[in-house]
CHARMM-style PDB file with segment names, atoms N, HN, CA, C and O in Angstrom:
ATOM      1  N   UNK     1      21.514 -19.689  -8.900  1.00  0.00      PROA
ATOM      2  CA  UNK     1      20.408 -18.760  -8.943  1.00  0.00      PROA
ATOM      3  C   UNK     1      19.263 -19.310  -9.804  1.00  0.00      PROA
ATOM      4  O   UNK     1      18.166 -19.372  -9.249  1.00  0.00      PROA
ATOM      5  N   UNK     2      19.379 -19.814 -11.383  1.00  0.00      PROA
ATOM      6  HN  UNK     2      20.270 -19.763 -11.833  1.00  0.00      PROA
ATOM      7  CA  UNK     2      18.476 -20.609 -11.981  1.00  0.00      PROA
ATOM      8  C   UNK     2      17.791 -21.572 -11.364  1.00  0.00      PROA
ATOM      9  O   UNK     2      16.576 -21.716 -11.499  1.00  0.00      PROA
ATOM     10  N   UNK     3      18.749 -22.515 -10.424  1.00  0.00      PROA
ATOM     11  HN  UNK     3      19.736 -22.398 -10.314  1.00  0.00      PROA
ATOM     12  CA  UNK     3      18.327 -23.382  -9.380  1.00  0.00      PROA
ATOM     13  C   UNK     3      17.041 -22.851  -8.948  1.00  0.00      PROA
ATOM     14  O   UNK     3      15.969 -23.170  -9.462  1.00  0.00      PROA
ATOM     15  N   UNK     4      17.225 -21.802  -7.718  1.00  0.00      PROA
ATOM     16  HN  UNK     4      18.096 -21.543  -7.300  1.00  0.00      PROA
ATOM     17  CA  UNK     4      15.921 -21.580  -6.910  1.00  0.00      PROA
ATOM     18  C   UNK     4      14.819 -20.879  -7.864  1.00  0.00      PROA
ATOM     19  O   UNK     4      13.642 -21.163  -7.644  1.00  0.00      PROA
ATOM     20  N   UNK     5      15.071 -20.145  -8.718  1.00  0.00      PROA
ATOM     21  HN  UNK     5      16.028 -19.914  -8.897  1.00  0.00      PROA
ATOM     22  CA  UNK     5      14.016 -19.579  -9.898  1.00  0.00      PROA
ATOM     23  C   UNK     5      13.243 -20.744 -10.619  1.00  0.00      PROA
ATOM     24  O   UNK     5      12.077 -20.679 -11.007  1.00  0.00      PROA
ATOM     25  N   UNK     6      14.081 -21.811 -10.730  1.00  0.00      PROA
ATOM     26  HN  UNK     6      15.028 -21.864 -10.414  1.00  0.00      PROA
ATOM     27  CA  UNK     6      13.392 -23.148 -11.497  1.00  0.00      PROA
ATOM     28  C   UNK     6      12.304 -23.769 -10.739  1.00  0.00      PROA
ATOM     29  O   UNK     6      11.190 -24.129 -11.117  1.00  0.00      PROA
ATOM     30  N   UNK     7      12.989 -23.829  -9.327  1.00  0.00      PROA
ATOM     31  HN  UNK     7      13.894 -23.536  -9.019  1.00  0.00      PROA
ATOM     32  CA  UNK     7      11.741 -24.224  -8.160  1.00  0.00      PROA
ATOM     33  C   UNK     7      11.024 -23.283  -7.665  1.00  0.00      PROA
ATOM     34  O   UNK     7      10.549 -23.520  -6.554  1.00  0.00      PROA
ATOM     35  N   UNK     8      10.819 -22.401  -8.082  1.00  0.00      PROA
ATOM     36  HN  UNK     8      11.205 -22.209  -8.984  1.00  0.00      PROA
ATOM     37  CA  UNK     8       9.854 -21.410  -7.691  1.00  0.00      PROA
ATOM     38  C   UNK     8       8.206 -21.677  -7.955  1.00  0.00      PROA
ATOM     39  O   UNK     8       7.245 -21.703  -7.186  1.00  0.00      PROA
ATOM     40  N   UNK     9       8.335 -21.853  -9.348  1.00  0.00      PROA
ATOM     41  HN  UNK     9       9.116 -21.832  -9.973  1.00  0.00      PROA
ATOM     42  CA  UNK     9       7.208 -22.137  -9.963  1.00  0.00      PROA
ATOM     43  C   UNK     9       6.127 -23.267  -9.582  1.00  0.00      PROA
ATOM     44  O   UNK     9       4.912 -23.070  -9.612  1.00  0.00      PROA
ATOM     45  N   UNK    10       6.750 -24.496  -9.216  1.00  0.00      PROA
ATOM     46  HN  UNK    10       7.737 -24.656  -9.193  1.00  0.00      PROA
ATOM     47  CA  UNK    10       6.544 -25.820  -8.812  1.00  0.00      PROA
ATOM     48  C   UNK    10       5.849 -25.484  -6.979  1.00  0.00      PROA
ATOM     49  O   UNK    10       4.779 -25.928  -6.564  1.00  0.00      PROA
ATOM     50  N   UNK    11       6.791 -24.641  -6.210  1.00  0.00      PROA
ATOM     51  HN  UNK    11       7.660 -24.280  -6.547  1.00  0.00      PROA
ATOM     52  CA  UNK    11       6.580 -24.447  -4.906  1.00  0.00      PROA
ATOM     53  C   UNK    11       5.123 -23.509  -5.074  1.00  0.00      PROA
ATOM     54  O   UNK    11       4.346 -23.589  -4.123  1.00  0.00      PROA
ATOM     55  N   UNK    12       4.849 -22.904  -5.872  1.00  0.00      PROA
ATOM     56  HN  UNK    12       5.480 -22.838  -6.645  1.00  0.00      PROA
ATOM     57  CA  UNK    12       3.763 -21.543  -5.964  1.00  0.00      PROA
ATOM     58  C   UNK    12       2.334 -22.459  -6.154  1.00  0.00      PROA
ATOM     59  O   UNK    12       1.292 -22.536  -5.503  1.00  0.00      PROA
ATOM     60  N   UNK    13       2.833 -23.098  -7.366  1.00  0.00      PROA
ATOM     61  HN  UNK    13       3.679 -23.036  -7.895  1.00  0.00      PROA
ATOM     62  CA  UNK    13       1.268 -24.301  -7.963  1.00  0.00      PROA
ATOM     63  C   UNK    13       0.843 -25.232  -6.500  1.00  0.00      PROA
ATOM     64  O   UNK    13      -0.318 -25.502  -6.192  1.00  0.00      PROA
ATOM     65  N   UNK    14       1.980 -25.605  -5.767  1.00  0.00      PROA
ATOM     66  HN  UNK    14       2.923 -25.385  -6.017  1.00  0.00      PROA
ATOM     67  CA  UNK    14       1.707 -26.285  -4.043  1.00  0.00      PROA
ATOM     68  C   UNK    14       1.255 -25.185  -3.323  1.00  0.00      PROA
ATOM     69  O   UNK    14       0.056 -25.427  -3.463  1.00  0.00      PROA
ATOM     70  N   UNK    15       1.269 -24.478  -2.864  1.00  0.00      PROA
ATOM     71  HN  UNK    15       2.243 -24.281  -2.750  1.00  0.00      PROA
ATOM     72  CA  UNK    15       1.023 -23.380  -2.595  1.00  0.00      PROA
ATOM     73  C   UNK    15      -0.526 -23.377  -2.712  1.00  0.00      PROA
ATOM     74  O   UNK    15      -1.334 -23.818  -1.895  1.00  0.00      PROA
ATOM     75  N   UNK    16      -0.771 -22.745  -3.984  1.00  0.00      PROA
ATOM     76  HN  UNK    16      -0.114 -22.387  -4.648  1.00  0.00      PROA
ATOM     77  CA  UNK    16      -2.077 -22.572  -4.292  1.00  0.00      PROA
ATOM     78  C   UNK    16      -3.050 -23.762  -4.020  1.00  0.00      PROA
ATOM     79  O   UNK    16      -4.210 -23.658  -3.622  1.00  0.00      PROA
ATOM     80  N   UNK    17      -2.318 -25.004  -4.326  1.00  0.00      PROA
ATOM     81  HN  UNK    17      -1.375 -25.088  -4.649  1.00  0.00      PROA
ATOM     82  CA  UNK    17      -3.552 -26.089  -4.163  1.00  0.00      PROA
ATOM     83  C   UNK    17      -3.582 -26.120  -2.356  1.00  0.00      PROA
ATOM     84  O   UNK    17      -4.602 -26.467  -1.762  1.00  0.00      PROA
ATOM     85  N   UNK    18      -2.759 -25.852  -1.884  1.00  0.00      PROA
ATOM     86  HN  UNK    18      -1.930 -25.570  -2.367  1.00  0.00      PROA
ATOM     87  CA  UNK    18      -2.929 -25.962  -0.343  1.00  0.00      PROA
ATOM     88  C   UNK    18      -4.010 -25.250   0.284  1.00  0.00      PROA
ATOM     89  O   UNK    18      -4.834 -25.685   1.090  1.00  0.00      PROA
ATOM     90  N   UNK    19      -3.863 -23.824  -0.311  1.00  0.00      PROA
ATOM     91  HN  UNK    19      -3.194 -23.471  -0.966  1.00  0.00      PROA
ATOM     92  CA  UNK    19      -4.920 -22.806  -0.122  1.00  0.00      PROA
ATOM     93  C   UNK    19      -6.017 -22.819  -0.744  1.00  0.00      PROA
ATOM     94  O   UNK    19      -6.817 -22.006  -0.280  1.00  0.00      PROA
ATOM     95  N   UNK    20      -6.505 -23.587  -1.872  1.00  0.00      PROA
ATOM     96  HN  UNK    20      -5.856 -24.248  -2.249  1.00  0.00      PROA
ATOM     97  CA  UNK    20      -7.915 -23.770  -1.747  1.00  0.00      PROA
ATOM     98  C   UNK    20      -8.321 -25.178  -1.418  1.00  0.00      PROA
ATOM     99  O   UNK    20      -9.496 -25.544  -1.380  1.00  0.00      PROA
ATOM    100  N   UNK    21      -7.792 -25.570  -1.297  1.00  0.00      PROA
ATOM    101  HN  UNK    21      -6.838 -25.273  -1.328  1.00  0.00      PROA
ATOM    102  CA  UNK    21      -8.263 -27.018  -0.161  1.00  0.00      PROA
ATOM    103  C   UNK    21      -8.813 -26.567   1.523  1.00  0.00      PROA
ATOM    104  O   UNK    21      -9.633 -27.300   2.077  1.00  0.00      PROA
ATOM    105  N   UNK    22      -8.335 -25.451   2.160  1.00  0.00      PROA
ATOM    106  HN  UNK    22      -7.669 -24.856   1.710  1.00  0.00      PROA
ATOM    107  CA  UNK    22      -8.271 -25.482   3.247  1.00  0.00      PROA
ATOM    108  C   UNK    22     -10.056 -25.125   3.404  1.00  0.00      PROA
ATOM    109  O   UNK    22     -10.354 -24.165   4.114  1.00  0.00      PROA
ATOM    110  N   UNK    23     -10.896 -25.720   2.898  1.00  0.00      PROA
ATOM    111  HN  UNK    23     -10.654 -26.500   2.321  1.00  0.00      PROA
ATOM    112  CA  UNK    23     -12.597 -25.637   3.143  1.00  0.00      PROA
ATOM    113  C   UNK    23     -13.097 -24.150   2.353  1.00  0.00      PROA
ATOM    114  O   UNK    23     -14.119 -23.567   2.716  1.00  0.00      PROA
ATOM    115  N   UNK    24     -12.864 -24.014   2.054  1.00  0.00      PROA
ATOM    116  HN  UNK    24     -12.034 -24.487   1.760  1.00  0.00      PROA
ATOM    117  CA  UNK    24     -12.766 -22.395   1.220  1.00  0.00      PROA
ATOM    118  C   UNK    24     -14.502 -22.155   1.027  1.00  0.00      PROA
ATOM    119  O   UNK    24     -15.046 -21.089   0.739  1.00  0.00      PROA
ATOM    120  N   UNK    25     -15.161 -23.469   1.277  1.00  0.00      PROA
ATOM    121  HN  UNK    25     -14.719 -24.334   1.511  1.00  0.00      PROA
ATOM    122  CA  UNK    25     -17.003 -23.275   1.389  1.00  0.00      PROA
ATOM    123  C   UNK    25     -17.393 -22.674   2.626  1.00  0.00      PROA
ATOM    124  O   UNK    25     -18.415 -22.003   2.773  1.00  0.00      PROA
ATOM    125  N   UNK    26     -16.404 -22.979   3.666  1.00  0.00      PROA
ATOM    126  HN  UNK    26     -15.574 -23.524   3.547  1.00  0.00      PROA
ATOM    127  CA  UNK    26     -17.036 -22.574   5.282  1.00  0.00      PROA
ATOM    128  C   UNK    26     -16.460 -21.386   5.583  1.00  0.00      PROA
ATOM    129  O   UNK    26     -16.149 -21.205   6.760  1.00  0.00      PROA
ATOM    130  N   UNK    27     -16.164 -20.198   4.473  1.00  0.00      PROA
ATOM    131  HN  UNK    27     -16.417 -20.345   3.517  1.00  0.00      PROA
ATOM    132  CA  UNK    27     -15.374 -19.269   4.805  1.00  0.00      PROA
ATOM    133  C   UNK    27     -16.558 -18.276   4.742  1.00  0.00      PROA
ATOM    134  O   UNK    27     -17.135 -18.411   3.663  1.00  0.00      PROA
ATOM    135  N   UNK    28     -17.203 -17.190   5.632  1.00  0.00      PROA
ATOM    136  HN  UNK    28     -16.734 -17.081   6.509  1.00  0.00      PROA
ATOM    137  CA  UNK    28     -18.369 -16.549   5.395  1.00  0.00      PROA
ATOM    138  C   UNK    28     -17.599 -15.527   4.077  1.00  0.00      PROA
ATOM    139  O   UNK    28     -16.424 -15.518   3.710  1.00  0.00      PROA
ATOM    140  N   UNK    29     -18.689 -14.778   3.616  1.00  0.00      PROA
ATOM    141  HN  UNK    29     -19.644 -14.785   3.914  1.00  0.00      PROA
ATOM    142  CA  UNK    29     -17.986 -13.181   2.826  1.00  0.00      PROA
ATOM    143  C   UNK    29     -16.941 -12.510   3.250  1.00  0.00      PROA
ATOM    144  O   UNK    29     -16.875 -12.364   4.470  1.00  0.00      PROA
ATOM    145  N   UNK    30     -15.936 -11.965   2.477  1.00  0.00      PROA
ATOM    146  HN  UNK    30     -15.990 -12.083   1.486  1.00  0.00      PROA
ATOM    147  CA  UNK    30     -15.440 -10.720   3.456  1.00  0.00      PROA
ATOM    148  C   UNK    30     -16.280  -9.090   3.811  1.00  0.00      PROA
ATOM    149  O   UNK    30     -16.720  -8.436   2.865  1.00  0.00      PROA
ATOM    150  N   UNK    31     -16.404  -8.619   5.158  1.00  0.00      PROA
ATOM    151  HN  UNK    31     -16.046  -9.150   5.926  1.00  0.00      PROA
ATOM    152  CA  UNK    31     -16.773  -7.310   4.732  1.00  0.00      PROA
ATOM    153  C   UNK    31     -16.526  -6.333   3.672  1.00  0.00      PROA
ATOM    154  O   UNK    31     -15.343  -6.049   3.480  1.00  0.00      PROA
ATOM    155  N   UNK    32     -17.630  -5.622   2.765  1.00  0.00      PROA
ATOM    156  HN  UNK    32     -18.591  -5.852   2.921  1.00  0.00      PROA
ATOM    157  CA  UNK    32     -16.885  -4.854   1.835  1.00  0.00      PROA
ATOM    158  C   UNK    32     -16.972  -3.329   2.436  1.00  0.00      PROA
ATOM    159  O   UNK    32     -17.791  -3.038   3.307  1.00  0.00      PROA
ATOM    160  N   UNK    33     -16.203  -2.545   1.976  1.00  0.00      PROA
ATOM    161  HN  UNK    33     -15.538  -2.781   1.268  1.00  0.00      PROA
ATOM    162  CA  UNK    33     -16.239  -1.161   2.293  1.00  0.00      PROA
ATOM    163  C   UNK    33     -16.742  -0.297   1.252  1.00  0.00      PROA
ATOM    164  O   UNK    33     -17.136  -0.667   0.146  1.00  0.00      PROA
ATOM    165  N   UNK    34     -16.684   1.222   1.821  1.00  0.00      PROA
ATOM    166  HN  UNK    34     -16.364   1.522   2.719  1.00  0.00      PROA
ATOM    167  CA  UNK    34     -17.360   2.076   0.409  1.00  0.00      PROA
ATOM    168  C   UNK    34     -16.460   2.478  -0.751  1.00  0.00      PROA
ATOM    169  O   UNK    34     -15.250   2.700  -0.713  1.00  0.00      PROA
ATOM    170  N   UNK    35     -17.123   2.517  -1.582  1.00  0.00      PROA
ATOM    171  HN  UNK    35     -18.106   2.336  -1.613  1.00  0.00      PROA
ATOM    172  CA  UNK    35     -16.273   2.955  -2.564  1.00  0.00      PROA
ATOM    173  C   UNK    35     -15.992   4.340  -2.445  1.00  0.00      PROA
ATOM    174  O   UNK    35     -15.295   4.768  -3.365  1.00  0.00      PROA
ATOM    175  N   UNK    36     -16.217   4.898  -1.865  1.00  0.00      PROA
ATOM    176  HN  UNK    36     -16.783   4.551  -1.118  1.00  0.00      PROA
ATOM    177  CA  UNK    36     -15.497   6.137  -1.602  1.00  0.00      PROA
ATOM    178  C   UNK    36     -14.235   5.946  -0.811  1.00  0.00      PROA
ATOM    179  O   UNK    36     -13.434   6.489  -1.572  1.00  0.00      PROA
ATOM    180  N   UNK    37     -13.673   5.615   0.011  1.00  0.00      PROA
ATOM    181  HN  UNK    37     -14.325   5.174   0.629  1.00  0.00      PROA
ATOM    182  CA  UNK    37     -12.763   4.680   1.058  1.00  0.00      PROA
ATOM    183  C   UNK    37     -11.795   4.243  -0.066  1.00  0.00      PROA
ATOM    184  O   UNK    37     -10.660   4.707   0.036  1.00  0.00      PROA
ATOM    185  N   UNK    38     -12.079   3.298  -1.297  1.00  0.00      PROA
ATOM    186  HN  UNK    38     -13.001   2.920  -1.381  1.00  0.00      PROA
ATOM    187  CA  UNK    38     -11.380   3.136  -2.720  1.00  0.00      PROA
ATOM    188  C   UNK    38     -10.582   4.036  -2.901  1.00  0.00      PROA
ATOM    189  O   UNK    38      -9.378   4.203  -2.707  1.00  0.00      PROA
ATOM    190  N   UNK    39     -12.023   5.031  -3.601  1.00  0.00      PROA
ATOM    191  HN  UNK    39     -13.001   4.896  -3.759  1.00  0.00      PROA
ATOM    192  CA  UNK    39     -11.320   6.101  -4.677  1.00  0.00      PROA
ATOM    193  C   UNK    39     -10.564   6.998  -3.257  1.00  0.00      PROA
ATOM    194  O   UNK    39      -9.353   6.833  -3.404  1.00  0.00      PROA
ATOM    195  N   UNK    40     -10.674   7.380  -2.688  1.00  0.00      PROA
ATOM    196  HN  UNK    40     -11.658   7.514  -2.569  1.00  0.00      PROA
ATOM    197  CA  UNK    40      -9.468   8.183  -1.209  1.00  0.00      PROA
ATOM    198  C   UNK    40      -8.429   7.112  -1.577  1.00  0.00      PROA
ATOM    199  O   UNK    40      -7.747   7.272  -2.589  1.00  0.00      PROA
ATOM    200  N   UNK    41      -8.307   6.239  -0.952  1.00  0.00      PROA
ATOM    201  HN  UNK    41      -8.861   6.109  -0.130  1.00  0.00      PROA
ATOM    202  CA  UNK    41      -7.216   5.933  -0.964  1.00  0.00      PROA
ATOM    203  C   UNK    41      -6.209   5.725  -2.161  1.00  0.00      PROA
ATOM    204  O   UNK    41      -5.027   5.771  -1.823  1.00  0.00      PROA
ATOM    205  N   UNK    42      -6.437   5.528  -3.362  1.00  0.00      PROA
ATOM    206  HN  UNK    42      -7.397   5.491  -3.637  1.00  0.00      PROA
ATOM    207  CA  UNK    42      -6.457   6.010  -5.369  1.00  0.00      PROA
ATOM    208  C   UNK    42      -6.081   6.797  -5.186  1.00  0.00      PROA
ATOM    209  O   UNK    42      -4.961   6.740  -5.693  1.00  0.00      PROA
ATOM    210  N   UNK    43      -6.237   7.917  -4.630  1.00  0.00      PROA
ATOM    211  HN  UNK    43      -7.147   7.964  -4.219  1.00  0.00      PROA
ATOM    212  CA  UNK    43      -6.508   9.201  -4.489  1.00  0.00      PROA
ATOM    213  C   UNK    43      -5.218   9.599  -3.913  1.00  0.00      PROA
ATOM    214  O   UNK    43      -4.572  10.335  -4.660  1.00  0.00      PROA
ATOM    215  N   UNK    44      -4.756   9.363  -2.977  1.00  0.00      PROA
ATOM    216  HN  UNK    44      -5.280   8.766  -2.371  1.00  0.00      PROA
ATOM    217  CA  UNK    44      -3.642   9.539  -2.083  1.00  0.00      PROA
ATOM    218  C   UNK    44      -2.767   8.535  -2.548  1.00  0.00      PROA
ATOM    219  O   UNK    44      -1.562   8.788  -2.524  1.00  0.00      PROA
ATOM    220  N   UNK    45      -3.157   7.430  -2.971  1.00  0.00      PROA
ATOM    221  HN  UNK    45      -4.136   7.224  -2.990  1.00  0.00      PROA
ATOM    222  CA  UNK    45      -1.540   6.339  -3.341  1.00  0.00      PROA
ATOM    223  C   UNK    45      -1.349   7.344  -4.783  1.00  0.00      PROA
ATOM    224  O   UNK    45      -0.280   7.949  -4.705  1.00  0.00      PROA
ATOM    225  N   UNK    46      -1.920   7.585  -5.740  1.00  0.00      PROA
ATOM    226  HN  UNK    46      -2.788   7.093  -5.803  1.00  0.00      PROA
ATOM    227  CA  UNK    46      -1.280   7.883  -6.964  1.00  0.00      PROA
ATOM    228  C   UNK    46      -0.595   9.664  -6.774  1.00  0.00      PROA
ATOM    229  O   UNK    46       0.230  10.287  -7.442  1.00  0.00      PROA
ATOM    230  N   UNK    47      -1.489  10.064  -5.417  1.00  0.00      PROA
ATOM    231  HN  UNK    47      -2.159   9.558  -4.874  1.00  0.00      PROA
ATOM    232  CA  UNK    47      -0.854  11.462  -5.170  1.00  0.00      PROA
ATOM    233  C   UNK    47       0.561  11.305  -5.168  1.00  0.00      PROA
ATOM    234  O   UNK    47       1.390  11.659  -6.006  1.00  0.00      PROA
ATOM    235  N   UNK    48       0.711  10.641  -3.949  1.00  0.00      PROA
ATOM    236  HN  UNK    48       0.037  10.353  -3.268  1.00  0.00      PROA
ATOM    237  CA  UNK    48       2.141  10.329  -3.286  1.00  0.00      PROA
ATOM    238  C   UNK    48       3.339   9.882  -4.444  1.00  0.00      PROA
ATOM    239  O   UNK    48       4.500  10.289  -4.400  1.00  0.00      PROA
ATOM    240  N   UNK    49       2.934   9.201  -5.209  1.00  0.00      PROA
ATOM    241  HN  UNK    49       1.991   8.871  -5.246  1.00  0.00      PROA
ATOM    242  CA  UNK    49       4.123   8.478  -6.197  1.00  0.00      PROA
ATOM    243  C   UNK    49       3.867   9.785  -7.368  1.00  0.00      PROA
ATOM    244  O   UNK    49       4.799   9.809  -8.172  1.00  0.00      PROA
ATOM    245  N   UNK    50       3.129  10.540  -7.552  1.00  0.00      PROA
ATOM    246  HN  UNK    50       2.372  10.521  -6.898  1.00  0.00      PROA
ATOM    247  CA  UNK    50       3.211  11.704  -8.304  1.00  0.00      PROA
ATOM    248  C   UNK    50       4.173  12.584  -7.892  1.00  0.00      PROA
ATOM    249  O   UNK    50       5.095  13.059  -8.555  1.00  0.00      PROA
ATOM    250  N   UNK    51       3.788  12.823  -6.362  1.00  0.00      PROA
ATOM    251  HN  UNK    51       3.039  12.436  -5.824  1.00  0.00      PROA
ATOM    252  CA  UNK    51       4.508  14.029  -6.172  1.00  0.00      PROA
ATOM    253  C   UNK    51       5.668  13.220  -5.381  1.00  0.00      PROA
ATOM    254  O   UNK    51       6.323  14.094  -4.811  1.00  0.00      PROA
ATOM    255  N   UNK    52       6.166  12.077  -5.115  1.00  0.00      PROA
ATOM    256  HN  UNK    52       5.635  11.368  -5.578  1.00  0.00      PROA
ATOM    257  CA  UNK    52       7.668  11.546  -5.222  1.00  0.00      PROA
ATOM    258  C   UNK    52       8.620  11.475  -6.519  1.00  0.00      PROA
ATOM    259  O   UNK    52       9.810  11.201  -6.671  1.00  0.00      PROA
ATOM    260  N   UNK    53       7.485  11.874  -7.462  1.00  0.00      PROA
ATOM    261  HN  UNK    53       6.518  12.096  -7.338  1.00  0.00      PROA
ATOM    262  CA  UNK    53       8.571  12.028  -9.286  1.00  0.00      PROA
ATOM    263  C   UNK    53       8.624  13.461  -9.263  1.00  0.00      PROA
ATOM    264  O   UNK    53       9.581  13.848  -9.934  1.00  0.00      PROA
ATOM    265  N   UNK    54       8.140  14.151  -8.886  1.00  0.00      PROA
ATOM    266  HN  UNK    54       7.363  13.836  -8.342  1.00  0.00      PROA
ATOM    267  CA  UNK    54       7.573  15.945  -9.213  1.00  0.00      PROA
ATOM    268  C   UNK    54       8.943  16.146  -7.863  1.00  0.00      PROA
ATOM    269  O   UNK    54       9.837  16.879  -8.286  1.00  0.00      PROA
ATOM    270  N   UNK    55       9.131  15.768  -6.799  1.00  0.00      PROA
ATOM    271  HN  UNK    55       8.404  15.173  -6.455  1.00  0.00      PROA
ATOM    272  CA  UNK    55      10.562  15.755  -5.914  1.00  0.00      PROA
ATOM    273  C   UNK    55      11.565  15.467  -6.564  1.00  0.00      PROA
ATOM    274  O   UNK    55      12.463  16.308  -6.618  1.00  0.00      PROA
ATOM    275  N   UNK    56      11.709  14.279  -7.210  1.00  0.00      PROA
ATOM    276  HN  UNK    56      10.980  13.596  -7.166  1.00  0.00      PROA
ATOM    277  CA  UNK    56      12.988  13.964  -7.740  1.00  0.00      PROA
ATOM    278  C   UNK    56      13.626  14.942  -9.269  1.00  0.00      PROA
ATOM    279  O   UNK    56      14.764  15.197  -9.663  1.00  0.00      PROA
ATOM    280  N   UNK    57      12.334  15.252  -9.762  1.00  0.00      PROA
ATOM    281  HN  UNK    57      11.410  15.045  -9.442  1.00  0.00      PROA
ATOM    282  CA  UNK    57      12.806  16.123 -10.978  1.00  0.00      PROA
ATOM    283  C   UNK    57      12.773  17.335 -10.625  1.00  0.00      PROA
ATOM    284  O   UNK    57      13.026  18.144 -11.517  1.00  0.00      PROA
ATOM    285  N   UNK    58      12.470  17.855  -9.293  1.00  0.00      PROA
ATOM    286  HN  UNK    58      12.264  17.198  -8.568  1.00  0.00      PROA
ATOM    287  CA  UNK    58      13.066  19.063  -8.675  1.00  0.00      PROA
ATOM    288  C   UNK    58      14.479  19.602  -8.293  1.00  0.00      PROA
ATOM    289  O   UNK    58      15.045  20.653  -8.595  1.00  0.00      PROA
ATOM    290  N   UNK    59      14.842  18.602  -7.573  1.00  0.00      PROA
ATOM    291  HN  UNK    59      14.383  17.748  -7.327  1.00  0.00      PROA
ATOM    292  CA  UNK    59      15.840  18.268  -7.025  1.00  0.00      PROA
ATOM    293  C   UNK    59      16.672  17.850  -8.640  1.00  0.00      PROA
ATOM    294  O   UNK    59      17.802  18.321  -8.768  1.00  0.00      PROA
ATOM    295  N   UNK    60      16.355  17.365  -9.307  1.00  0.00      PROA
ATOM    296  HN  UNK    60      15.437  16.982  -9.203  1.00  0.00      PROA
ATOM    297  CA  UNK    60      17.110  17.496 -10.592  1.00  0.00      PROA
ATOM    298  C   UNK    60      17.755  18.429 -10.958  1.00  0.00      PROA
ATOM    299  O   UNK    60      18.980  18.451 -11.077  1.00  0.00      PROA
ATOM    300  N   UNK    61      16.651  19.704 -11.277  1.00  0.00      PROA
ATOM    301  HN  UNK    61      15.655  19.687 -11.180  1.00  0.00      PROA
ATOM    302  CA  UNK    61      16.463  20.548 -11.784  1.00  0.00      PROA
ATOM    303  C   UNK    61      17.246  21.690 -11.261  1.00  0.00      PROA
ATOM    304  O   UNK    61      17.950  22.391 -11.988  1.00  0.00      PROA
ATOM    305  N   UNK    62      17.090  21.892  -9.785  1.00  0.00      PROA
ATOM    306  HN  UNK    62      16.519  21.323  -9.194  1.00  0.00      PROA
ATOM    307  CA  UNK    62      17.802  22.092  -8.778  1.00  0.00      PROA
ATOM    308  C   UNK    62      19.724  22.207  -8.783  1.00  0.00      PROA
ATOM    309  O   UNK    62      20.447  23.203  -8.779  1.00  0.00      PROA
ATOM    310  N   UNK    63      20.117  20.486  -8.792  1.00  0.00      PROA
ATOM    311  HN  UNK    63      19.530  19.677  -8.795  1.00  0.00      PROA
ATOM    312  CA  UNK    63      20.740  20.528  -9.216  1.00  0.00      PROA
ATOM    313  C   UNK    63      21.733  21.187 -10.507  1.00  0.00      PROA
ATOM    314  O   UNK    63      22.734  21.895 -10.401  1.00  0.00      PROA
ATOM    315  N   UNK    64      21.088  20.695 -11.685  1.00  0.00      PROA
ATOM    316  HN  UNK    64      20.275  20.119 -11.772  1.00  0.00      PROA
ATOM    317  CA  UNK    64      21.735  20.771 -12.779  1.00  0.00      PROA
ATOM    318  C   UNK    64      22.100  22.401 -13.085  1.00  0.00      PROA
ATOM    319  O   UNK    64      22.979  22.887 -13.796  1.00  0.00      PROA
ATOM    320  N   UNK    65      20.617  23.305 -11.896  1.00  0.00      PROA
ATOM    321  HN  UNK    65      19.903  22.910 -11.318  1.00  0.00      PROA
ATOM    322  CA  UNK    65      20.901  25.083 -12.307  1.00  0.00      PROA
ATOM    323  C   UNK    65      22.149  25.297 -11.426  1.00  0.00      PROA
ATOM    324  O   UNK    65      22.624  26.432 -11.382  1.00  0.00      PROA
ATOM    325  N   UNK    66      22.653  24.412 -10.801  1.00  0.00      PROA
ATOM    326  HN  UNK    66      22.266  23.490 -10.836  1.00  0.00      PROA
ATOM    327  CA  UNK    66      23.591  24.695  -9.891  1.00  0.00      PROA
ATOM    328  C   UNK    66      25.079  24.482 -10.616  1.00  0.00      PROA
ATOM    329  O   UNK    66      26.062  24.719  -9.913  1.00  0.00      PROA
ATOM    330  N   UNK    67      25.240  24.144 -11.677  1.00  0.00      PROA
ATOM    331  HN  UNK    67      24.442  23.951 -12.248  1.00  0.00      PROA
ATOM    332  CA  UNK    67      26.085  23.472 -12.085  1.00  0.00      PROA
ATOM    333  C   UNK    67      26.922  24.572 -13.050  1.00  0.00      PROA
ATOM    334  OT1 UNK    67      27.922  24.212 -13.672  1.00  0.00      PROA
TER     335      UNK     67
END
């Protein structure tokens, strides 16, 4: 297991030099979007993992009155 963790590091630094070699000048901009589009989606990812902890300590809670 140390094995492949040892070569990890070495394979990542190849990696990276591969990818900015590949002309990285002839690449136009990427489109940007609005920042509203951002904060929505902020908005909904931190909802979701909120109310996936606010489920589990329900269901806790749930539990343990059951007990």
């Amino acid at each position: 297991m140390s094995r492949y963790l040892s070569a990890l590091l070495p394979f990542l630094v190849v990696c990276s030099a591969y990818a900015q070699d590949e002309g990285a000048s002839n690449i136009p901009p990427a489109e940007t979007v609005s920042v509203v589009w951002v904060v929505v989606f902020g908005v909904i990812f931190v909802g979701m993992i909120v109310g996936f902890f606010v489920y589990l300590w329900w269901n806790e809670r749930k539990r343990k009155s059951g007990e």
